[in-house]
N, C-alpha and C positions, 0 to 999 in steps of 0.2 A: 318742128317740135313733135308731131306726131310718131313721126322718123323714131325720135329718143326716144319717144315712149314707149313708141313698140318694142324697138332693141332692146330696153329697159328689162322690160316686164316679160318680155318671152324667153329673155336669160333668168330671170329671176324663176320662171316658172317650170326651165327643164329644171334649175336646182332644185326646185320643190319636188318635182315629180320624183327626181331621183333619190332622196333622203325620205318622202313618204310617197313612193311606191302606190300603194294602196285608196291616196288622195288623189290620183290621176284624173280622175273620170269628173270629178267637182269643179280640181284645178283649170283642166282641161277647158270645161264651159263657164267659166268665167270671161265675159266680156269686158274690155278693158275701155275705160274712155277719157275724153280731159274731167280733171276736177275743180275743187277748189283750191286758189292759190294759196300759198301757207298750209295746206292737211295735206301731208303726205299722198295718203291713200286712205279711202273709207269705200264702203259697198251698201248699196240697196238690196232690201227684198228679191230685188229681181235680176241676183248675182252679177250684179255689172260694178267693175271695180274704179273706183273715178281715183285718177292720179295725176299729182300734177309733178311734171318731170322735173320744172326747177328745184323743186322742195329734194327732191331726191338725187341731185345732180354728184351729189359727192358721197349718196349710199353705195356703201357695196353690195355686188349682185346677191352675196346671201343674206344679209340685211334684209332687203326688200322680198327677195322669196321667203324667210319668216313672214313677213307681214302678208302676204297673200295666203302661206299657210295659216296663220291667224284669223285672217277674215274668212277665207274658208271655212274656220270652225265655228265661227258664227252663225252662217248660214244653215251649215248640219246641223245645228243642234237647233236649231230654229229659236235663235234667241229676240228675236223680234216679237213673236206672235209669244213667248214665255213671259215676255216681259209685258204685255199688253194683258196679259191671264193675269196678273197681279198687281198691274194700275200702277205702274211706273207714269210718274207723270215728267213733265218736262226739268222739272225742281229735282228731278230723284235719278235725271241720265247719267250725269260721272259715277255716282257709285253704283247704278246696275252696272256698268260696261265694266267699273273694275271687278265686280264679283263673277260678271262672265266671263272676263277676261284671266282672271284665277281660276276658273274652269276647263278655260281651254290648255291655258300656261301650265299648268297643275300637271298634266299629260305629256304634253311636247318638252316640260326640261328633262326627264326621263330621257330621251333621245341623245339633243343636244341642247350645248351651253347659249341659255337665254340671254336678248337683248340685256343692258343696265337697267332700263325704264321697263322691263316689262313686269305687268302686275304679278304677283301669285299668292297664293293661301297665306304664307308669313306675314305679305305686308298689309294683309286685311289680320292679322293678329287670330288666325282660323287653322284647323288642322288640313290636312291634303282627302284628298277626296273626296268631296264635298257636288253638290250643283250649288248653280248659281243662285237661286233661290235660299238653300241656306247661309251664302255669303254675302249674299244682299242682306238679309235680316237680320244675322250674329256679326257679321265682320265691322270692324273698324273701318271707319274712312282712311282711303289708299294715301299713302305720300307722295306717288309719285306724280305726275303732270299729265293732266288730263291730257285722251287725247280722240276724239268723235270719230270711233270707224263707221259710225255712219247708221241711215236707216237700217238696214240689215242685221244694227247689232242692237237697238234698241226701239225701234217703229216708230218714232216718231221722222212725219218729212225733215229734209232737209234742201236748199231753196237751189242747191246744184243738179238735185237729180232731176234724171230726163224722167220723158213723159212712159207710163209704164207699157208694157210691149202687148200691140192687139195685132189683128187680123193684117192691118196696114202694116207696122212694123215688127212684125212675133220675129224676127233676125233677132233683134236688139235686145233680149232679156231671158230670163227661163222663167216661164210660167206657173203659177204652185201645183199644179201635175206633174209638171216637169221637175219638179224642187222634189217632191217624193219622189220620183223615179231614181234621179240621184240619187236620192239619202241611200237607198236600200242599196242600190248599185254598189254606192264609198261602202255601207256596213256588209256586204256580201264580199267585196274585196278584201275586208278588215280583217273578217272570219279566216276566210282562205288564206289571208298573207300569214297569220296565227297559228294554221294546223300545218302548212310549208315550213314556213320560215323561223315561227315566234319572235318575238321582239315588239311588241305591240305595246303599250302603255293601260295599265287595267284600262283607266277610268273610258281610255277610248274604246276597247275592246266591250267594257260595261254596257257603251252605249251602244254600238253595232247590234250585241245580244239584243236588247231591248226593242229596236228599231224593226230587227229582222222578226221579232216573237210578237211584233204589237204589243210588249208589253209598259205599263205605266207603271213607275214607280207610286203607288198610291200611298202610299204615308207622305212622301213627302211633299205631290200635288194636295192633297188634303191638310197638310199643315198649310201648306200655304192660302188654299181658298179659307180657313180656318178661321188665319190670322187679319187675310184683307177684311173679312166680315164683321170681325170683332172688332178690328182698330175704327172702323166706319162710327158703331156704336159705343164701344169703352172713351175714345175719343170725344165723346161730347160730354161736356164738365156742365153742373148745373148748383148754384146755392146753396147752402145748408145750414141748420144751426144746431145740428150733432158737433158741428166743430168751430173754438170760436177763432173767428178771423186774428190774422198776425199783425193785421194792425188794429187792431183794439184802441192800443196807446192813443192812435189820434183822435178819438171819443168814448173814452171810457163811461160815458153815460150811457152811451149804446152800445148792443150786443149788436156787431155786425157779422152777419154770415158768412162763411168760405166757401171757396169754391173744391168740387169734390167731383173726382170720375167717378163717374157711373159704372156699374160694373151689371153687364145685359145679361138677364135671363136667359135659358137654353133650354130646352127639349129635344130629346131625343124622343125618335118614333120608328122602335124596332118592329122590321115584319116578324112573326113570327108563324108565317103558315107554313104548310107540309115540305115545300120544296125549300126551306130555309136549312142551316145546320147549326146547334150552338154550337161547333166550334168557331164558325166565322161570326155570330152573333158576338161570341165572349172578346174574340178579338178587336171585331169593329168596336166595341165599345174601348177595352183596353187601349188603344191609341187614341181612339177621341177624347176620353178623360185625362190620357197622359200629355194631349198637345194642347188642351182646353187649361188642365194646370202650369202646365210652362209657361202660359200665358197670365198666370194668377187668378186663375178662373177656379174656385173654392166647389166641392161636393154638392152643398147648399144650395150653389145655382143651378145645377142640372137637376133635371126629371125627368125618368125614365116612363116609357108609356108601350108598351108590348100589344103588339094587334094584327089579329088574322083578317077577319071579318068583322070583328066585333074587337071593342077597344078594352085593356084594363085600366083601374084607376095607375095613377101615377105613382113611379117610386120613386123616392129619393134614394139612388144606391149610393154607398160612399165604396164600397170593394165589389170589384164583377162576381167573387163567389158566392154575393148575397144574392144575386140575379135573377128574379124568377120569370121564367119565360114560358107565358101562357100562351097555348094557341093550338096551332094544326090543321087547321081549316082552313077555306079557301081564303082570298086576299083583297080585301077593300080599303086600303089605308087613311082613306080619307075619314075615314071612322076617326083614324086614332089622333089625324093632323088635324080633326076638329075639336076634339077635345083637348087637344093642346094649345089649340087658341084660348080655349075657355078658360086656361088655367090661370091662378093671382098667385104672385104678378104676372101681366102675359108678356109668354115669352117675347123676344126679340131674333131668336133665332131658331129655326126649328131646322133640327139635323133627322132625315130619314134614311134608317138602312135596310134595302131591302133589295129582291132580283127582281124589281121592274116590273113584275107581273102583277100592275096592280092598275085601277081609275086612279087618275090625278087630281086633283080641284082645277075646275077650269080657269080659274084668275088668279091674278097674283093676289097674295093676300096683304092685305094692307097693314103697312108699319112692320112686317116682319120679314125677317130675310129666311129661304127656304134652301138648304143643302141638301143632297141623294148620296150617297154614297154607294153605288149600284157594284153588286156581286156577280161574281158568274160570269158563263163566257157570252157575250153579244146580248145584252140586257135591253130593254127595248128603251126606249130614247124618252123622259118625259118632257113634260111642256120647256120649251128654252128660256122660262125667264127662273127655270128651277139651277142654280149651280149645280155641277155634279161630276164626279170623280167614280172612274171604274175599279174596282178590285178584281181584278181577271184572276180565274186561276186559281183561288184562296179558297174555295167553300168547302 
């Protein structure tokens, strides 16, 4: 059986090489091994591709070289550790893997004519070019038939994979040094097969830029750390007797209460000292009001709080041109995250924008969740239990 497998997968993988060129160096270090009976093929973290030959006894060799170039694209784009950024929990793996899997498909039918079952943007009801992250959140659940390509494409174990590759066995896996080394390698290939050859699919090419420039799509990680934070708290429903309950009828002698989401207080806490720029001030707020309202998140809830060294009182902006941005001076923000504790109702969320050149509070603060939104190129790193999202490049 080993025999098939190999023969398998090492025809499957000149095809791939030879249709994506440019995939060599990933394809190439994929380790192949037995997997689970019934799943075709799925991959670990630690690029090793578990397959099981019977499942695939009667695929054709390009058949299965799709599927290796698929899993591959999981890997590159590191949809494991994406999906663990946004708390995909075990209840939520079929639709990350079809929103990933519209991400990678999104790109490769450009090329050539996709499997029957393979996912893409239509059947999640989504436009093309999207990450996965926006497909997971707006897409419709896929029609097609689930299918587990495995730890690698969504981080959670799976009870076939082998043990992960150390000093005894580093043959057996690629390490996450080794996993960046690749990536840059496959998007340095990407680039150059581009400015040769062309024929590249944007959204892959999108991503090679990004890969090679270190840069993060920051609206879009920031929508999403946004939304995990809000749905944590919008998510908890509490009593009320602003509204009266729908079933009344069954005791109209009592007013019985409804139950009512909550809708979490916000603070923003913009630096505003000298190395700051409002033009990146005006925009960091512009997207954080415009992803805070796609969320149903009303004017009223946010407070805006501006601070160098010293804090202003809080404004309620409902337009960035109303925006007054006091400051200039050196940077102590904790000034301004203090008073935004202080404030009624207190916040539940406190969003700070600033280039990092600032003291932090040394603890977490309690009952409120803390976002950064860090500016500039190589912002210095605050305490880890602060979420935070770089804007490189923007000031």
């Amino acid at each position: 059986m080993t025999t098939d497998r190999t023969r398998l997968t090492s025809a499957a993988r000149l095809w791939a090489a030879h249709n994506y060129p440019y995939l060599a160096s990933a394809l190439f270090a994929l380790r192949i091994l037995p997997g689970e009976p019934g799943l075709e093929m799925s991959v670990d973290t630690n690029w090793r591709v578990y397959v099981d030959s019977n499942s695939l006894a009667e695929v054709p060799t390009d058949r299965v070289g799709f599927q290796l170039v698929h899993l591959t694209g999981h890997l590159l784009r590191d949809h494991a550790q994406r999906a663990a950024h946004i708390g995909v929990s075990e209840d939520d793996i079929s639709h990350w893997v079809a929103a990933a899997d519209a991400e990678i498909n999104d790109d490769l039918q450009d090329m050539l004519r996709l499997p029957p079952d393979a996912v893409t943007p239509n059947d999640l009801n989504c436009p093309d070019g999207k990450f996965a992250e926006e497909y997971y959140e707006y897409g419709s659940e896929s029609s097609q038939k689930f299918r587990d390509c495995g730890t690698g494409a969504h981080g959670h174990e799976r009870s076939w994979n082998q043990e992960a590759p150390n000093d005894a066995n580093k043959d057996e896996g690629v390490n996450v040094r080794e996993a960046e080394i690749l990536r840059r390698q496959v998007a340095s290939d990407i680039v150059e097969h581009h400015r040769q050859v062309g024929q590249i699919p944007e959204g892959l090419l999108r991503w090679a830029t990004m890969t090679l420039d270190h840069k993060v799509d920051w609206r879009t990680e920031l929508g999403s750390m946004l939304r995990r934070g809000l749905s944590e708290t919008m998510g908890a429903v509490d009593y009320s007797n602003s509204r009266i309950s729908r079933r009344i009828s069954i005791s109209p002698e009592i007013v019985l209460p409804s139950l009512r989401r909550r809708v979490p207080s916000i603070a923003l806490v913009l630096d505003t000292s000298a190395s700051m720029t409002d033009r990146m001030l005006g925009l960091a707020v512009t997207e954080i009001k415009g992803l805070l309202g796609g969320v149903g998140i009303q004017n009223d809830a946010i407070r805006v709080i501006s601070c160098d060294a010293a804090a202003e009182e809080a404004q309620m902006v409902r337009n960035v041109d109303d925006l007054l941005l006091k400051g200039g001076g050196g940077t102590d923000l904790r000034v301004g995250i203090g008073n935004a504790t202080k404030l009624l109702p207190r916040p539940e969320l406190i969003i700070v924008v600033t280039d990092g050149g600032t003291p932090w509070p040394e603890e977490r603060l309690q009952g409120i969740e803390m976002f950064a939104l860090l500016i500039g190129d190589n912002p210095p790193q605050p305490p880890n239990w602060i979420h935070c999202v770089r804007a490189k490049g923007e000031s």
